[in-house]
N, C-alpha and C positions, 0 to 999 in steps of 0.2 A: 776822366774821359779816356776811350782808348778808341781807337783806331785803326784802317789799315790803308795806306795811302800804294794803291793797285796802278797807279801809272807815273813814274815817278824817274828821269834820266838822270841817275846820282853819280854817273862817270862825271859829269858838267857841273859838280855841285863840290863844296867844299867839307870839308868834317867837322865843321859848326854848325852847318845844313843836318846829320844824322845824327848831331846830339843837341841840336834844337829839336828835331823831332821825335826824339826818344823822349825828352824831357816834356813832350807836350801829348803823349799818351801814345804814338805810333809802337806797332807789334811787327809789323813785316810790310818791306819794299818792293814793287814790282816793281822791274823796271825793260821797258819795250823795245828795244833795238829800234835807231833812229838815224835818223840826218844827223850830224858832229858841225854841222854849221860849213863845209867844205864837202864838194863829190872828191871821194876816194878812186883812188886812181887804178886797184888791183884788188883781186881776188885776197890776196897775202895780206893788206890792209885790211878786210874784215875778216879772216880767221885771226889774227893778233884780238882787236875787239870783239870777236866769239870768244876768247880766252881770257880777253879782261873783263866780259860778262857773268862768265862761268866758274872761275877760278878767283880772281883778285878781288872784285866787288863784294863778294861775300863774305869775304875777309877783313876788309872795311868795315864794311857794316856791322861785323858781329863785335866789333870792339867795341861797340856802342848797345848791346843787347837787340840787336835790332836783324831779324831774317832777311835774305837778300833772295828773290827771285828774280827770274828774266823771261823774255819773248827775242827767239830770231829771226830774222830778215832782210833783205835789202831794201831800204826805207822808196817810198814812193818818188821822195826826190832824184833821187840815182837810177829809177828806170830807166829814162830815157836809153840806156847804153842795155839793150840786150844782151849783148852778150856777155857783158860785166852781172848784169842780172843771173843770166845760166851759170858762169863760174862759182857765183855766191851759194845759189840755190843747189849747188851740185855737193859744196861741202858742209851745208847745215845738218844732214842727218850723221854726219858724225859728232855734233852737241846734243842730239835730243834725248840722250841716255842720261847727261849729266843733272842731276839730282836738284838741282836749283831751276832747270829749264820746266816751264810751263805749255807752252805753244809757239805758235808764229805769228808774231807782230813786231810791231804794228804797220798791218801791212795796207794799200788800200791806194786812193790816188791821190793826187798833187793838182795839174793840171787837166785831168780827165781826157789824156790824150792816149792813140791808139797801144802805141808800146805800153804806157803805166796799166791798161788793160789787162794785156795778152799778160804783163810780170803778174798783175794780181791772179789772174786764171792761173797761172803756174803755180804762186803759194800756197793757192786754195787746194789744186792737185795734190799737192806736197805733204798738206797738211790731213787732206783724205786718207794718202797711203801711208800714212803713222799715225791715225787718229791721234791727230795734235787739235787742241783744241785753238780758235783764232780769236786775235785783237783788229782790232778795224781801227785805220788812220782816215777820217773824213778832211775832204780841202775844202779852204778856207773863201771864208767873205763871200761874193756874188757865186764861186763855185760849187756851196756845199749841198747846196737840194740837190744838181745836177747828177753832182759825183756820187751822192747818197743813194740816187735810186741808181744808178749806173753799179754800184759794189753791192746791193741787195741786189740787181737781178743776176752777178755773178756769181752769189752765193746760193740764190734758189734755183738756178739751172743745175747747179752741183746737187745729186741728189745724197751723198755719202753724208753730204756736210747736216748737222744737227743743228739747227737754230740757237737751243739754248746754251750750244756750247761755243756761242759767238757775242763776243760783245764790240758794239759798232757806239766809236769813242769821237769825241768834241762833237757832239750832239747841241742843236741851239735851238731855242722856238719852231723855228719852222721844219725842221729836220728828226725831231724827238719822234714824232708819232710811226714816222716809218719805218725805225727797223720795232717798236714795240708792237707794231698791227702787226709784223708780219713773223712775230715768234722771238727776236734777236732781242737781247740784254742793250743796251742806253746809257752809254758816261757821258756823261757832264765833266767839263775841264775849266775850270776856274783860273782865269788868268785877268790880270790886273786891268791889261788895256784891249784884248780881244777874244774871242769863244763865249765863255760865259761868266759875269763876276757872282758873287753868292746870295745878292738878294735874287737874280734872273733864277739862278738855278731852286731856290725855294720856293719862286714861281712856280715853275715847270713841276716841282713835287707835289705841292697844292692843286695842281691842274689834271696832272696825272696819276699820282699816287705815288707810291715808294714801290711798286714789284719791280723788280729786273732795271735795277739805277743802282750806279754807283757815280761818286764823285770822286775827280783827282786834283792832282795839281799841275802832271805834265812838265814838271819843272825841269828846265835844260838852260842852256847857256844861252838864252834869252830875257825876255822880262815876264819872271816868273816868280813865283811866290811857295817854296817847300813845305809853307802850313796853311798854305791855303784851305786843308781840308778841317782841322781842326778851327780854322776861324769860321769858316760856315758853320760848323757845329755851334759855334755862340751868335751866329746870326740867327740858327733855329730855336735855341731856345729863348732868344730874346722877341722871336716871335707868338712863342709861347706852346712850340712843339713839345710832347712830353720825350723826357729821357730816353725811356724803348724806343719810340719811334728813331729818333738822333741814332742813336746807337743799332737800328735796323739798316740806315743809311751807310753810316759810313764803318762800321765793322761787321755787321749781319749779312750784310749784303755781297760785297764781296768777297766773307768768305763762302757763302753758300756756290758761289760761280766759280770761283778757282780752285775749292776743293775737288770740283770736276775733273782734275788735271791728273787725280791721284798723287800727287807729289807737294800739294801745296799742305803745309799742316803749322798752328800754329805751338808753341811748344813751351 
């Protein structure tokens, strides 16, 4: 089996996490600039973590045969502070050259309040004037329709912004249909106790099909699961998915969408 596990926060994760998943068929790691479980208090605190994204993580990883890419941003949960938001968003385009960066993520909202707004219009700006390609963070539980169509009508007022070069992530039943009607790529986040676990998500592929889906794991210093993606893989074929199809999922798939980035290759 191989695989590519495309959302994956391995700073939170141990180095038995990237040689359990070397050993279980993973080719390469995305990993999305996030919440660290703490609001960071400066600007200087996340260029150190733009450097341990860009620089140290992929050094990690590769001890392990294993590609490290990433996404930058200031995660939904630290909007609230504007102008901690402008500080971040002022020195990200000095990462976007660096050869493991992909786009900007995962960016998107929290609470669905006014400021996590205006930060996400700014990312989306951000990402227009360096054609960066973007990851979407959708919020949780009773918020996520809300927030969902609240971050697709951010993105379709943008008119720079390309659809297929946007994938809109922890996607659940009631939320799949709308960024796929409306052009946008669809992850599925496999998490043990909330998002989606992997018989829901083999639902949702039986319902809607395999174009523009990928699954992750999401995994960070909560309760997460680093091969989540490869255990759905033997949830489908114990469904009795054939091989191609498996293998259109979770390594076809995305790499068809992050090859978009120019920089993503597996090797």
């Amino acid at each position: 089996m191989r695989y590519i596990e495309p959302h994956g926060h391995m700073v939170s994760r141990t180095t038995d996490d990237y040689l359990d998943m070397a050993t279980a068929g993973c080719t390469a790691i995305c990993e999305p600039a996030f919440w660290a479980g703490f609001d960071r208090s400066s600007v200087d605190g996340f260029r150190d973590y733009f450097l341990q994204l860009t620089e140290h993580e992929p050094k990690r990883a590769a001890k392990f045969g294993l590609q490290h890419f990433c996404w930058l941003c200031i995660n939904p949960k630290e909007s609230e502070d504007t102008q901690l938001a402008d500080d971040v968003l002022s020195i990200i385009p000095e990462f976007l050259n660096s050869p493991n960066v992909l786009g900007i993520g995962e960016i998107g909202l929290n609470k669905n309040s006014r400021n996590e707004i205006k930060v996400l219009e700014k990312h989306v700006d951000l990402a227009a004037r360096h054609n960066q390609m973007i990851l979407v963070h959708t919020p949780h539980l009773e918020d996520k329709l809300k927030g969902t169509k609240l971050i697709i009508d951010v993105l379709k007022n943008d008119k720079r912004i390309k659809p297929e070069r946007v994938i809109i992530d922890h996607v659940e039943e009631h939320t799949i249909a709308l960024p796929l009607e409306a052009g946008f790529w669809a992850g599925m986040t496999l998490y043990p106790e909330s998002k989606c676990t992997a018989a829901r998500a083999i639902d949702m592929l039986e319902m809607y099909g395999t174009d523009r889906i990928w699954m992750n794991s999401a995994c960070d210093w909560g309760v997460s699961v680093p091969l989540a993606v490869p255990r759905a893989a033997l949830e489908m074929r114990k469904r009795g998915h054939h091989a191609d199809l498996i293998d259109k999922v979770i390594y076809q798939n995305p790499l068809k969408f992050l090859e978009q980035s120019g920089k993503f290759r597996i090797a």
